[in-house]
VOFIVO-755423 format. One record per atom (N, C-alpha, C): x, z, y; residue number from 1; residue in one letter; chain; atom name. Coordinates in Angstrom, 3 decimals. Layout:
BEGIN
<atom <X; Z; Y>; NUM; 'a'; 'A'; 'CA'>
...
//
This chain:
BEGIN
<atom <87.652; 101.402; 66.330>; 1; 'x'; 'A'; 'N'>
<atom <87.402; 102.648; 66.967>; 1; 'x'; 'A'; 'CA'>
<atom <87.852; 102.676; 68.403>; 1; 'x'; 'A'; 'C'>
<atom <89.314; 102.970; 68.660>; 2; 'x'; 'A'; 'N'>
<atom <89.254; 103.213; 69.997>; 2; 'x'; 'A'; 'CA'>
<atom <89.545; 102.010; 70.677>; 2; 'x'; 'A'; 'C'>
<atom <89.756; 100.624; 69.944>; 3; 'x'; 'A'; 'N'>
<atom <89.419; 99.147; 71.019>; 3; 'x'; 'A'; 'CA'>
<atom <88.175; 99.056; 71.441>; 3; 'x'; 'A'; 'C'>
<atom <86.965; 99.227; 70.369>; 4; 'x'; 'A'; 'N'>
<atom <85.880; 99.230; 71.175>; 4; 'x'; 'A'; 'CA'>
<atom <85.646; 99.908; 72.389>; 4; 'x'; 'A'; 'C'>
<atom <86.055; 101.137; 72.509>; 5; 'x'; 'A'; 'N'>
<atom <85.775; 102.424; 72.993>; 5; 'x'; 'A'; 'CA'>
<atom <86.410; 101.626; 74.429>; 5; 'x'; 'A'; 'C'>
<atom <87.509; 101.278; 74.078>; 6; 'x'; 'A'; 'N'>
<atom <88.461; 100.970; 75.367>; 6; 'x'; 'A'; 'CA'>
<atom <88.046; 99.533; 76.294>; 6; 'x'; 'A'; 'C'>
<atom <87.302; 98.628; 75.237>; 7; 'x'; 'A'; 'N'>
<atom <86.639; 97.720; 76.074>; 7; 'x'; 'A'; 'CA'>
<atom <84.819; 97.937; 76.499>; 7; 'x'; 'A'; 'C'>
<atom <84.019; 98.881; 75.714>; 8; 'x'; 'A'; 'N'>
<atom <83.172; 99.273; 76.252>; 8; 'x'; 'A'; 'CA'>
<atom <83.236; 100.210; 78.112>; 8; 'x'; 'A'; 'C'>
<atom <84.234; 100.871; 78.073>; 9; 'x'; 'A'; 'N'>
<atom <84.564; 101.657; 79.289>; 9; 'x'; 'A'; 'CA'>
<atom <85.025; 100.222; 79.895>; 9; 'x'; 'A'; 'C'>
<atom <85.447; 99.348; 79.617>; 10; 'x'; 'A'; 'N'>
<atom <86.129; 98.159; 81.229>; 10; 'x'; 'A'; 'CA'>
<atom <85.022; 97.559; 81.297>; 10; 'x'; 'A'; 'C'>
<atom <84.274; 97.208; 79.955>; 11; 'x'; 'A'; 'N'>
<atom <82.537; 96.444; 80.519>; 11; 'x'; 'A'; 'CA'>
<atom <81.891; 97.242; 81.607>; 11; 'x'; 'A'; 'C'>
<atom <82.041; 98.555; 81.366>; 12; 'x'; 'A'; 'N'>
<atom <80.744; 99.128; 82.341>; 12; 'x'; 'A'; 'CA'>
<atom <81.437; 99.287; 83.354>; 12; 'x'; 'A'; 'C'>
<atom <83.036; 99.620; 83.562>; 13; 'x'; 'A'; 'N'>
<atom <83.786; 99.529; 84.812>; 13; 'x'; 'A'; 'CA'>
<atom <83.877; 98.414; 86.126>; 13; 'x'; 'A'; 'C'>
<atom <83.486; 97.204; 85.354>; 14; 'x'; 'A'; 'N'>
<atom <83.360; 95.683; 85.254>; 14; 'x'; 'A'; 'CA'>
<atom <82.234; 95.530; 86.180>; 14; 'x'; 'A'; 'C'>
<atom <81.109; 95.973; 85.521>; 15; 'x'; 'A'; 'N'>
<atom <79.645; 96.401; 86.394>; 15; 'x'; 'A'; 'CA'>
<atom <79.872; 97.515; 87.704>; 15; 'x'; 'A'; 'C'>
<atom <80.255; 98.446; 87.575>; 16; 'x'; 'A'; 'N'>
<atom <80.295; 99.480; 88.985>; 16; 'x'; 'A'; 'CA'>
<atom <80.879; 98.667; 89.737>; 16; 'x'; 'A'; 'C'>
<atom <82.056; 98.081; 89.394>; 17; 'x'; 'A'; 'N'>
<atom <83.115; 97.157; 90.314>; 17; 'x'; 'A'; 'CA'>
<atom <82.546; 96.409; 91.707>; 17; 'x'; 'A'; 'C'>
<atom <81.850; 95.502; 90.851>; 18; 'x'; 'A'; 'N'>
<atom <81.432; 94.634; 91.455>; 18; 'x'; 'A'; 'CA'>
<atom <80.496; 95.118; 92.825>; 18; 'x'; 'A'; 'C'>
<atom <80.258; 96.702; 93.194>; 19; 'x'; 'A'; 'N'>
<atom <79.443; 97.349; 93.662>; 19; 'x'; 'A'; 'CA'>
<atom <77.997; 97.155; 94.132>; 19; 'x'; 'A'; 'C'>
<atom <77.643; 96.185; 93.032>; 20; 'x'; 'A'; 'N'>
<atom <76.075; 96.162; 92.711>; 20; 'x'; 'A'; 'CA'>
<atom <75.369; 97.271; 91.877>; 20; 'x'; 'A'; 'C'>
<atom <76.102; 97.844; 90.954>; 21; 'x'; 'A'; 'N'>
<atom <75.337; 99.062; 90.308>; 21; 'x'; 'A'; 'CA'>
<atom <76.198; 100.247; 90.455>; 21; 'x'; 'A'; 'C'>
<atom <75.254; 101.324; 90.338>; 22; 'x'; 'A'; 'N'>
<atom <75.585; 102.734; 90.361>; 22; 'x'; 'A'; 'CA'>
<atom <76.233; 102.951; 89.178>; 22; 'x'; 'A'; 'C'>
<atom <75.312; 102.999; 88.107>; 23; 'x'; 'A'; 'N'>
<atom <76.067; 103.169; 86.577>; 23; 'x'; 'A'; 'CA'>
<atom <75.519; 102.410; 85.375>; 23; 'x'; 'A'; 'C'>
<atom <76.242; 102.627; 84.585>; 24; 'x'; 'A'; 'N'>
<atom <76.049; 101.327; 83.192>; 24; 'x'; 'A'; 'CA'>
<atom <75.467; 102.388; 82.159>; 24; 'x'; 'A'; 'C'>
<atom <74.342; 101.930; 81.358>; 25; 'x'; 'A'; 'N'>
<atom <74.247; 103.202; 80.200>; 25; 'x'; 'A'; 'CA'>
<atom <74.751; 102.269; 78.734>; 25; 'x'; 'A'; 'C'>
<atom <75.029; 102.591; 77.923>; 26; 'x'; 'A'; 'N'>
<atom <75.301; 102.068; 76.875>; 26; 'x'; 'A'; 'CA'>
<atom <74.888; 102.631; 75.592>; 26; 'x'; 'A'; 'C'>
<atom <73.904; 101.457; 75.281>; 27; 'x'; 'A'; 'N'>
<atom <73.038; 101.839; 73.970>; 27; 'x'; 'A'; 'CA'>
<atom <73.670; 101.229; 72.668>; 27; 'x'; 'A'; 'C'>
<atom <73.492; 101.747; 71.571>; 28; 'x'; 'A'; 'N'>
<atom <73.716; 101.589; 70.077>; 28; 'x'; 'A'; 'CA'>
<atom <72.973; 101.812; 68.901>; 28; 'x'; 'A'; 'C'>
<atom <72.180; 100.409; 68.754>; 29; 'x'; 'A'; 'N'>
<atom <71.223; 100.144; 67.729>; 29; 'x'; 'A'; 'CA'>
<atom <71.779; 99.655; 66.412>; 29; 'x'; 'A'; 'C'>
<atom <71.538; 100.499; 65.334>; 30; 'x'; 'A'; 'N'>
<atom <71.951; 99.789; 64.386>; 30; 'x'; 'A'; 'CA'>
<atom <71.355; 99.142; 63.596>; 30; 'x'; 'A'; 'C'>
<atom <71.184; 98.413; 62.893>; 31; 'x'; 'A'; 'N'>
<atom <70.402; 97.263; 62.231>; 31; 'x'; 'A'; 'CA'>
<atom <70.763; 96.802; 60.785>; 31; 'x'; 'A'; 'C'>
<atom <71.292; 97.985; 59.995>; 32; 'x'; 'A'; 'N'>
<atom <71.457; 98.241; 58.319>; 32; 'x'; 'A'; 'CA'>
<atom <72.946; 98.518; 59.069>; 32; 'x'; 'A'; 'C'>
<atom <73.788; 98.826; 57.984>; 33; 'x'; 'A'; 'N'>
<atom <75.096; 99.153; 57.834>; 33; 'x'; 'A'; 'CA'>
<atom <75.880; 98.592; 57.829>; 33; 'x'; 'A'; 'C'>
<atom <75.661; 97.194; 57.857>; 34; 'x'; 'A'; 'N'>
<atom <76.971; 96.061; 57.971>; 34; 'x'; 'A'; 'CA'>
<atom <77.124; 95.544; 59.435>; 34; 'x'; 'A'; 'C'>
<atom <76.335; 95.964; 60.515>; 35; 'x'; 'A'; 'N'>
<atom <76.403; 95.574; 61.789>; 35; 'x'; 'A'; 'CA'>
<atom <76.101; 96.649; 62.935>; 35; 'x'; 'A'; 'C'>
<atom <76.089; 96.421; 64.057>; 36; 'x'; 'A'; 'N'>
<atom <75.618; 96.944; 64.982>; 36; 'x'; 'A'; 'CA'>
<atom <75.199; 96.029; 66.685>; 36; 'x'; 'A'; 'C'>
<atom <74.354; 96.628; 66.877>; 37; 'x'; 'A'; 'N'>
<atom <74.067; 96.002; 68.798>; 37; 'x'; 'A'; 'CA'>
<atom <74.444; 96.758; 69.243>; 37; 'x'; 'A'; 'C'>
<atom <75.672; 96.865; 70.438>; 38; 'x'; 'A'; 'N'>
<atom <75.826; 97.581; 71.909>; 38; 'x'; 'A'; 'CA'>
<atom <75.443; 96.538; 72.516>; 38; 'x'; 'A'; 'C'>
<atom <74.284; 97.664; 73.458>; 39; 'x'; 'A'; 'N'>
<atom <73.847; 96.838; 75.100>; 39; 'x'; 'A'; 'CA'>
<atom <73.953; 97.920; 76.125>; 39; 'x'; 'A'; 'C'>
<atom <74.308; 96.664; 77.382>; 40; 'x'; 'A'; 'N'>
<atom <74.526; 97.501; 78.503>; 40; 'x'; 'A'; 'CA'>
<atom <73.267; 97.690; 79.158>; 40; 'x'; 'A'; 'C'>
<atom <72.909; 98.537; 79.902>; 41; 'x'; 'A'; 'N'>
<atom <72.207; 98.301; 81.090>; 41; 'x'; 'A'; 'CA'>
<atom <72.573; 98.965; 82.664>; 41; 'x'; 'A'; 'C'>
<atom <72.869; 97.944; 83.381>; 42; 'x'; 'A'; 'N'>
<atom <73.628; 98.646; 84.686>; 42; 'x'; 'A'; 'CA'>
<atom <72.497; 98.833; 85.467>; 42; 'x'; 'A'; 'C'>
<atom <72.331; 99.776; 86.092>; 43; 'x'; 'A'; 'N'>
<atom <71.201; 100.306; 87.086>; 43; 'x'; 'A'; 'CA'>
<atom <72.045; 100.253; 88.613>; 43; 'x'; 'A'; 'C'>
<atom <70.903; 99.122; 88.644>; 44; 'x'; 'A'; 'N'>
<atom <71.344; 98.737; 90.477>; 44; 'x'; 'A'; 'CA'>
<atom <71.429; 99.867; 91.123>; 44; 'x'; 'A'; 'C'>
<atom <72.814; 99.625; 92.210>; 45; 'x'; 'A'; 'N'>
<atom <73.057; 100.924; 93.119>; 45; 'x'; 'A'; 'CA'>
<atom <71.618; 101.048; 93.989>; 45; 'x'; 'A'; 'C'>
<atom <70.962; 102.101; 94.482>; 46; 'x'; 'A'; 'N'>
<atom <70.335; 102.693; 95.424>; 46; 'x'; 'A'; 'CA'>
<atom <68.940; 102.858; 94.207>; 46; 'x'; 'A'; 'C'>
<atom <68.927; 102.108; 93.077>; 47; 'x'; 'A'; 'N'>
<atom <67.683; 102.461; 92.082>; 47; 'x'; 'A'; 'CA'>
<atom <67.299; 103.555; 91.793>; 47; 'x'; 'A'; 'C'>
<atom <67.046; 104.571; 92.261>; 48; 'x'; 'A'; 'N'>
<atom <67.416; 106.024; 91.738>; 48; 'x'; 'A'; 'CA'>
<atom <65.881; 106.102; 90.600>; 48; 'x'; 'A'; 'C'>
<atom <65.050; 105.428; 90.832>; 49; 'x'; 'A'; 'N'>
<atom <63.867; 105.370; 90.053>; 49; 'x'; 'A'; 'CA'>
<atom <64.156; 104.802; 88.531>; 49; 'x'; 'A'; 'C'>
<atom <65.148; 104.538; 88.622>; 50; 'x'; 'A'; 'N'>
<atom <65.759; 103.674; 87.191>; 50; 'x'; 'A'; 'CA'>
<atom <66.539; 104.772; 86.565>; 50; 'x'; 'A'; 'C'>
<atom <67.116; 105.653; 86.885>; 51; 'x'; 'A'; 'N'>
<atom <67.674; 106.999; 86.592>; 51; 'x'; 'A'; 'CA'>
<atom <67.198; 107.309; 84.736>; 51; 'x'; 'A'; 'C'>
<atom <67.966; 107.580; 84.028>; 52; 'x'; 'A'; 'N'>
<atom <67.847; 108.645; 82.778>; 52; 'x'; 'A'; 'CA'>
<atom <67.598; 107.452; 81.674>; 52; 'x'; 'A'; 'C'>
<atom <67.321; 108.095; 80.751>; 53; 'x'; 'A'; 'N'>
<atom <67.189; 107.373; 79.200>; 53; 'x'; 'A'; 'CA'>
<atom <66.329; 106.409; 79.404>; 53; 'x'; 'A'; 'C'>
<atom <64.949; 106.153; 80.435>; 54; 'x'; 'A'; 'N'>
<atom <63.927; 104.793; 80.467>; 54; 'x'; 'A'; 'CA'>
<atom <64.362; 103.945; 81.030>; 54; 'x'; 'A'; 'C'>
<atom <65.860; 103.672; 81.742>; 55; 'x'; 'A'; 'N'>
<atom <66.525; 102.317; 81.783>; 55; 'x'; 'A'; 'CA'>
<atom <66.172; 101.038; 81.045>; 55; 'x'; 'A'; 'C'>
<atom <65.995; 101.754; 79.555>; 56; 'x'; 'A'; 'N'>
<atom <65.898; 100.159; 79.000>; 56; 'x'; 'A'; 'CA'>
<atom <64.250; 100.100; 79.142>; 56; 'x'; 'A'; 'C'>
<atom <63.664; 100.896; 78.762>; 57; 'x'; 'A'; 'N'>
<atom <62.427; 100.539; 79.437>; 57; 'x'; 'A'; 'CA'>
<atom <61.920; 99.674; 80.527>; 57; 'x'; 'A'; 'C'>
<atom <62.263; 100.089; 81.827>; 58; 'x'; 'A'; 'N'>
<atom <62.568; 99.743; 82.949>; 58; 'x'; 'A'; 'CA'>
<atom <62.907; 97.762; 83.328>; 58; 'x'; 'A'; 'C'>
<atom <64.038; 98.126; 82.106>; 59; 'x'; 'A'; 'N'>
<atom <64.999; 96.774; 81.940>; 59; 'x'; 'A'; 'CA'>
<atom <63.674; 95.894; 81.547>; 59; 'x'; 'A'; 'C'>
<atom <62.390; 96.235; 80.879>; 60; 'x'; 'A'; 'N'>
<atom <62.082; 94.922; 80.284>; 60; 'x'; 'A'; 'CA'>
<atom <60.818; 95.124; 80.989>; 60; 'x'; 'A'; 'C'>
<atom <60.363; 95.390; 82.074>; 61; 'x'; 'A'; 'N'>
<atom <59.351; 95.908; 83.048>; 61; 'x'; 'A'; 'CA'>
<atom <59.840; 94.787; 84.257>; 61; 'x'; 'A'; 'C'>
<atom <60.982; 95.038; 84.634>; 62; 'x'; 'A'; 'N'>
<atom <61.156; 94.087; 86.246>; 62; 'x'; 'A'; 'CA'>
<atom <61.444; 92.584; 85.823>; 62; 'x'; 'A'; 'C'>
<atom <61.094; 91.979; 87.137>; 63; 'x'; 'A'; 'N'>
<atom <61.488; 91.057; 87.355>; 63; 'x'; 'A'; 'CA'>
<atom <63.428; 90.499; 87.188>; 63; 'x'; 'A'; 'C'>
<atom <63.559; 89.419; 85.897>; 64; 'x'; 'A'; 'N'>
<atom <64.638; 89.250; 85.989>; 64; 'x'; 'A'; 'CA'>
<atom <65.208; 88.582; 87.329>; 64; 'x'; 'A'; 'C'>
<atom <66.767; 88.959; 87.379>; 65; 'x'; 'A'; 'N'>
<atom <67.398; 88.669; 88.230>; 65; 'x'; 'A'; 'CA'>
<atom <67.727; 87.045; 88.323>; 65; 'x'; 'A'; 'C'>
<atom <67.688; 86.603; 89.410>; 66; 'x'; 'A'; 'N'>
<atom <67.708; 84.773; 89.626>; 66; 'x'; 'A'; 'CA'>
<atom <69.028; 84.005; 88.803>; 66; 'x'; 'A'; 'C'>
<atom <68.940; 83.701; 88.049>; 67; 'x'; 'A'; 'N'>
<atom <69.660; 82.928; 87.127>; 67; 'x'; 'A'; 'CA'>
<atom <71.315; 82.551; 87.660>; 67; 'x'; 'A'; 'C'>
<atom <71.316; 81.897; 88.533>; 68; 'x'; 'A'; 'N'>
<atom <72.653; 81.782; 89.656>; 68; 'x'; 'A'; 'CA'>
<atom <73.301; 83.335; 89.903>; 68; 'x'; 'A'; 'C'>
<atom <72.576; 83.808; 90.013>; 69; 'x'; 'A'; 'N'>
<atom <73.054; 85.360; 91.041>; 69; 'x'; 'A'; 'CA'>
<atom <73.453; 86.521; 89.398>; 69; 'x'; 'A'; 'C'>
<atom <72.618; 85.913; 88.582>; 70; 'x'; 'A'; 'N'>
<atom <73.405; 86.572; 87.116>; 70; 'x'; 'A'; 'CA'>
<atom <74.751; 86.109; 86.607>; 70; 'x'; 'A'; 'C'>
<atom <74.516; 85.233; 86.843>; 71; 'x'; 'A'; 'N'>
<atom <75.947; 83.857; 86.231>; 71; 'x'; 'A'; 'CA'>
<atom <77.313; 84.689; 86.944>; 71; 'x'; 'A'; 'C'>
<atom <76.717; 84.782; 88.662>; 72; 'x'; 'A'; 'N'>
<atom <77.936; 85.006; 89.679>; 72; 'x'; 'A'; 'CA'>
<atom <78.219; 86.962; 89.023>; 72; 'x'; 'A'; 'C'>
<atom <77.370; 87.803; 88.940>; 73; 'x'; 'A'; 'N'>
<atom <77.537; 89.056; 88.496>; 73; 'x'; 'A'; 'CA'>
<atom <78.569; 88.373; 87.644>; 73; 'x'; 'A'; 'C'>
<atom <78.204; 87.787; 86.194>; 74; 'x'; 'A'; 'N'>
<atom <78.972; 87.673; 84.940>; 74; 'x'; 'A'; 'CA'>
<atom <80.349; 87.360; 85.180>; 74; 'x'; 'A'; 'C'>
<atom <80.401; 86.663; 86.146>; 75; 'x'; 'A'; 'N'>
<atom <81.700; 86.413; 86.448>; 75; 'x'; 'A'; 'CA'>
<atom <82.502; 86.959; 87.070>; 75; 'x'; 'A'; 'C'>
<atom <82.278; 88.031; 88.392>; 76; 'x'; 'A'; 'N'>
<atom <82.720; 88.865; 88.854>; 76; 'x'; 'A'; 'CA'>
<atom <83.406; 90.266; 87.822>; 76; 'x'; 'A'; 'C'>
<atom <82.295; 90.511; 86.800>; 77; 'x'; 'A'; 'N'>
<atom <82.962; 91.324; 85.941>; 77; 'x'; 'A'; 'CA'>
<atom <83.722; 90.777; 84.927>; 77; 'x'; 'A'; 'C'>
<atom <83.454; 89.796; 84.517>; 78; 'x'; 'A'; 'N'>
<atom <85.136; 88.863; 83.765>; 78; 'x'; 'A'; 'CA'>
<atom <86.293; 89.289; 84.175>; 78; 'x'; 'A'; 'C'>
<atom <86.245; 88.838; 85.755>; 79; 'x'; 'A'; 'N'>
<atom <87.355; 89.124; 86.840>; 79; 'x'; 'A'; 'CA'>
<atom <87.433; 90.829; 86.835>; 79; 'x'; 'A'; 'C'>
<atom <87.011; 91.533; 86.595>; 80; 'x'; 'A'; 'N'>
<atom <86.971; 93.020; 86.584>; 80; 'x'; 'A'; 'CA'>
<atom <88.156; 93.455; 85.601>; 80; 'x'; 'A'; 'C'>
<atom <86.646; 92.778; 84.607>; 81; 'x'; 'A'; 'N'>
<atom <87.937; 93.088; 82.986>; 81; 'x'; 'A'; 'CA'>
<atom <89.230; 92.669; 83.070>; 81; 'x'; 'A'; 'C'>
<atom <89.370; 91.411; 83.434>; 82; 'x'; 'A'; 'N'>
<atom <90.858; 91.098; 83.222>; 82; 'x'; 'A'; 'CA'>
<atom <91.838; 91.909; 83.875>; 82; 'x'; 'A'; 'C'>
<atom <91.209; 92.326; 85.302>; 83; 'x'; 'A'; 'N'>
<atom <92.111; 92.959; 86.308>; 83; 'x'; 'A'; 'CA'>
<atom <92.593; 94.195; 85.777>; 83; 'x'; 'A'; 'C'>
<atom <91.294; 94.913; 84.676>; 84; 'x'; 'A'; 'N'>
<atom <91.528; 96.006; 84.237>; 84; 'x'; 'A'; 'CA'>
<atom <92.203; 96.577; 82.718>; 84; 'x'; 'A'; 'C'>
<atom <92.558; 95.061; 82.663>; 85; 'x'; 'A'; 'N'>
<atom <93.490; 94.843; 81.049>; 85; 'x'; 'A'; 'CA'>
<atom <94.636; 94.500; 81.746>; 85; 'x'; 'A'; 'C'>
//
């Protein structure tokens, strides 16, 4: 309960950080009762067209981001989290 809670808020903190995105939305699909998916989706700062619940929409519409330049995000918010544990 509230570990998730407490590392879902440093993931998306993790993302603003890095001041590439505005905000993180966080979805929760469940998939029978013995599991669950949380996914993030951070909406690049100045996106304002990415705005509201069609984020994930959106998400599978653009062009992914260059493979290197994802890696370096991923790692920047590693460095987030830790800073923020």
């Amino acid at each position: 309960g509230a570990e998730v809670g407490a590392v879902v808020q440093g993931i998306g903190r993790g993302f603003v950080d890095t001041a590439r995105f505005a905000r993180v939305h966080v979805n929760r699909w469940g998939d029978g009762g013995s599991h669950f998916h949380v996914w993030f989706f951070a909406r690049p700062l100045g996106a304002m067209q990415l705005r509201g619940v069609f984020l994930p929409v959106w998400d599978s519409v653009l062009e992914p981001m260059p493979l290197e330049e994802w890696v370096a995000v991923l790692a920047e918010v590693g460095r987030n989290l830790d800073a923020d544990i």
